[in-house]
C-alpha positions in Angstrom: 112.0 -31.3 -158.3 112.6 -34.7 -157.1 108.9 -36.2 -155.6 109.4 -36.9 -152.0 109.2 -40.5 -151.4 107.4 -41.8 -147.7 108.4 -45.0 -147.0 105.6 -46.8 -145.2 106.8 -50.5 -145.0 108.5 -51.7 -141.7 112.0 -52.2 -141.9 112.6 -56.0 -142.3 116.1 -56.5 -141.2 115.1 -54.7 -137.4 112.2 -56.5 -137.1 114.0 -59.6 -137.7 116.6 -58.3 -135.0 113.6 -57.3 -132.7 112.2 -60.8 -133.2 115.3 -62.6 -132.7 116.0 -60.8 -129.5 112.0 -62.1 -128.5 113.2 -65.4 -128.7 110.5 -66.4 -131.7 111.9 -69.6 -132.1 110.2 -70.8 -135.2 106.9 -69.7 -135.1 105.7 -67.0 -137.5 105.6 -64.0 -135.6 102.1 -62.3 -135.0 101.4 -58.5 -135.7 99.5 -56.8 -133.0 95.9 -56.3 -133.8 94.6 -53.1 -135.2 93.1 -51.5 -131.9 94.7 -52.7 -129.0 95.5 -49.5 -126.5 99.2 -48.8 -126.2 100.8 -46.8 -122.8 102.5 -44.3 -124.5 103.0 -42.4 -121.1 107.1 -43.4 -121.1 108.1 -42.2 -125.0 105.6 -39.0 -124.3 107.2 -38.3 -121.3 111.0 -38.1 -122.5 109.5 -36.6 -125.7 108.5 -33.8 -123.8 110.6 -33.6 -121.3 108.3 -33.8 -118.3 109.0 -33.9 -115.1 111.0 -37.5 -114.0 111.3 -38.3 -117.5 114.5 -40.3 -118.2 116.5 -40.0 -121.6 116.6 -41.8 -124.6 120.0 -42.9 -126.4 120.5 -44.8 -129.6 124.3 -44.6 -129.9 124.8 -47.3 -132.5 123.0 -46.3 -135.7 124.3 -48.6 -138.8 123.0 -48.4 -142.5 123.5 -48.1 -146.0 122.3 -45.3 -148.5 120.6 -46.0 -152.3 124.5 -46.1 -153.4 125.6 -48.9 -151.5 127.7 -46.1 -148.9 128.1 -47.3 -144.9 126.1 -45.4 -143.2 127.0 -44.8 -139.1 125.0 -42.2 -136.5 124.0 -41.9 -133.3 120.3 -40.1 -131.7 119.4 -38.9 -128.0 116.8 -37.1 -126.2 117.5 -35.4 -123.3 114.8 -34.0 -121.2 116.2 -30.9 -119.2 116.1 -31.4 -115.1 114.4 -28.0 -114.5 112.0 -26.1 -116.2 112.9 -23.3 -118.6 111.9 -19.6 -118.4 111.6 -18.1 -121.9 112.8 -14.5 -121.9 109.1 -13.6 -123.0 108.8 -15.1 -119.5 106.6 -18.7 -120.4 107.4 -21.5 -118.6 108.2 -24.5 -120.6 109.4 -28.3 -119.7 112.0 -28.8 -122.7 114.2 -31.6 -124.1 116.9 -31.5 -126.4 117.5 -34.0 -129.2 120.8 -34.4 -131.1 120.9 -36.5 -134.2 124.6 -37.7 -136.5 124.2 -39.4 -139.7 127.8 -40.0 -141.4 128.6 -41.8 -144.9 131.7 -43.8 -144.9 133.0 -42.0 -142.0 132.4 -38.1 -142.9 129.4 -36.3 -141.6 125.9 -35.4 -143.4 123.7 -34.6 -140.4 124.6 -33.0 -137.3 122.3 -31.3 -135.7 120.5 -30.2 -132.2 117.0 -29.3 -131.9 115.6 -27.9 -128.4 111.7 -28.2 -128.2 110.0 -26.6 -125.8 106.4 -27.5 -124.2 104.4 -25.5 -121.7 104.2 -26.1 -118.1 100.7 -24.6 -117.6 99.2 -27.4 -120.2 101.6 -29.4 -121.9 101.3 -27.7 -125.3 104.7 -27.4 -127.9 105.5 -23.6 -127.8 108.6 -23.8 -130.1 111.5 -25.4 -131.7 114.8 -24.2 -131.8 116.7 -26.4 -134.3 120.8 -25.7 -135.1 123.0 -27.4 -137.6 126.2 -26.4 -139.4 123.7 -24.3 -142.0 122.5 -22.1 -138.9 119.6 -22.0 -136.2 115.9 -21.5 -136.8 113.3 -21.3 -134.7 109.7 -22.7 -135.4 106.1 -22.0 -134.1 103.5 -24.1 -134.4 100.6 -22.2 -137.2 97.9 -25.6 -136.4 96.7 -27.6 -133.6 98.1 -31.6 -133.0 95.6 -34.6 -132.9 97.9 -36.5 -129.9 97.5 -36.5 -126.6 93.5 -36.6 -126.1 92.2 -40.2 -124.6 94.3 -43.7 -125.0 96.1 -44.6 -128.4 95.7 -47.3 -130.1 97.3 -49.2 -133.1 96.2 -48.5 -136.3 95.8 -44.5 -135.1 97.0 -42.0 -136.5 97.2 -38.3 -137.2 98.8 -34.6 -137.4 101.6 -33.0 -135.0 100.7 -30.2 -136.5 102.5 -27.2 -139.3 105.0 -25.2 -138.3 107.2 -22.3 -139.8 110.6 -21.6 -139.7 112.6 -18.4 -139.2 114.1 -19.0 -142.2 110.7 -19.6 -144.2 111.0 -22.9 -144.3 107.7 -25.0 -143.9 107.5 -28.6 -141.7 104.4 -30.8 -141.9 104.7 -33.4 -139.1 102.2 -36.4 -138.8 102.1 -39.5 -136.4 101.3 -43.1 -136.6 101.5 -46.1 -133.9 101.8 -49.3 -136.2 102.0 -52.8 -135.4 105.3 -54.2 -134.6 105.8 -58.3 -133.5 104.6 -59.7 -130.2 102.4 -57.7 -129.3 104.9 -54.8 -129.8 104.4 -51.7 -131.7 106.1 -48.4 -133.7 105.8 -44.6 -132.9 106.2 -43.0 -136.0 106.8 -39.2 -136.7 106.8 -38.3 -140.5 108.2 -35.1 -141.6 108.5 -33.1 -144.7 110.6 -29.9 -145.0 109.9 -27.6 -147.6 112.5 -25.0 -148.3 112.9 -22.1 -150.4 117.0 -23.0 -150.2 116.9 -26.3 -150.3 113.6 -27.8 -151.5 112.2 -30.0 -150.2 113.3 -33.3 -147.4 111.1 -36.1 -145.8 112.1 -37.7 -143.2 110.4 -40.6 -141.0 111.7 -41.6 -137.4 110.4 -45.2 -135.9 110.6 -45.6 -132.3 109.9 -49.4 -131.5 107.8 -50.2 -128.2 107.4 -53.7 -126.4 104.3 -54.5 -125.2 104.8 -52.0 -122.0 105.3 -49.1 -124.2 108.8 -48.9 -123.2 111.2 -47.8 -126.3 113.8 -50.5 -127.7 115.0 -49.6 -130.7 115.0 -46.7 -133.5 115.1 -46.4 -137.1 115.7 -43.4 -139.5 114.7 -43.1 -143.1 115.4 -39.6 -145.1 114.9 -39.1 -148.7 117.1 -36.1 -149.8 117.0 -35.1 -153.3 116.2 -38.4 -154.2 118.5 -40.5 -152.4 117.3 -42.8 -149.4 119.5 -43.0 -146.0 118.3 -45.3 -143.7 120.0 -46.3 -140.4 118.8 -48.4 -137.4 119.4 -49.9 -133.9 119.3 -50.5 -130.0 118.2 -48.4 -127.4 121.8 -48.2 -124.9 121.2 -50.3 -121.8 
């Protein structure tokens, strides 16, 4: 089985883009300091589809694979206008995020996943994720470490384990890194162990400006050994 590879560097060639856009001139960038609070209230919001929340798009996604193949997607998150009534009958806020990858033009990853969080305290109650290889649904088997008092950089910690319908295990963690003036990077790590298809890591990088407000994505996804990795803006 092919180790699973977590790639833990910042992308360069974004946060050159990122910095450009800053207008940096040429002065050497400085990294945000390890502690300095972050207001993650806008990304958590649209995350978790709460109430006024406004949605995310990244509709230009551009990259290149460890063979050298153009790489093209798109990612949004919708957070639904009303709030859901499970037919068990809880009450959840929800949002729905869509993610494309495609190689030289044909799809590898098309996919929806519908997370749902409860109205009475905020809490994820399940994940209903659907792709051309079905639909299954995960719950939640540990408690997540985000959410409780201010975040800072340098923090980090678990989203918690969760199991799938089809027996399939996902291990999500968090990190806020630094990121260029005075910027910073949401991370959410994942790693998918399957009895069909073994196991996948993946790691998403939302990039926040110093007001926490998201600007630009990357995606990284090491699949049987081979590394897709695609970035770019947030849509105006």
């Amino acid at each position: 089985m092919t180790r699973i590879k977590i790639r833990t560097a910042i992308i360069g060639s974004l946060a050159a883009m990122m910095c450009g856009a800053a207008g940096c001139g040429g002065n050497s960038p400085a990294l945000t300091p390890a502690g300095t609070v972050v207001n993650l209230s806008i990304f958590d919001s649209t995350f978790t589809g709460k109430p006024g929340s406004v949605a995310l798009n990244y509709p230009s996604l551009t990259g290149t694979d460890t063979q050298g193949n153009r790489l093209s997607g798109s990612l949004s998150i919708v957070p639904a206008a009303d709030v859901t009534v499970l037919p068990d009958g809880t009450k959840c806020y929800s949002t729905v995020t869509t993610s494309i990858l495609a190689q030289n033009g044909t799809n590898l990853v098309d996919e929806t996943s519908t997370k749902f969080f409860r109205v009475s305290d905020g809490s994820f109650y399940q994940m209903v994720h659907t792709s051309s290889s079905g639909t299954t649904t995960y719950v939640r088997l540990s408690n997540d470490s985000f959410g409780k008092g201010p975040v800072k950089v340098g923090d980090s910690g678990n989203l918690g384990l969760f199991q799938g319908s089809d027996g399939t295990m996902l291990t999500v963690t968090w990190s806020l890194n630094p990121a260029y003036n005075t910027g910073s990077i949401f991370v959410i790590s994942e790693v998918y162990s399957s009895p069909a298809m073994g196991m996948m890591s993946e790691d998403q990088r939302f990039y926040l400006d110093a007001t926490g407000n998201p600007t630009a994505y990357s995606f990284w996804m090491d699949m049987d050994g081979a590394i897709y990795q695609v970035s770019g803006n947030v849509a105006e």
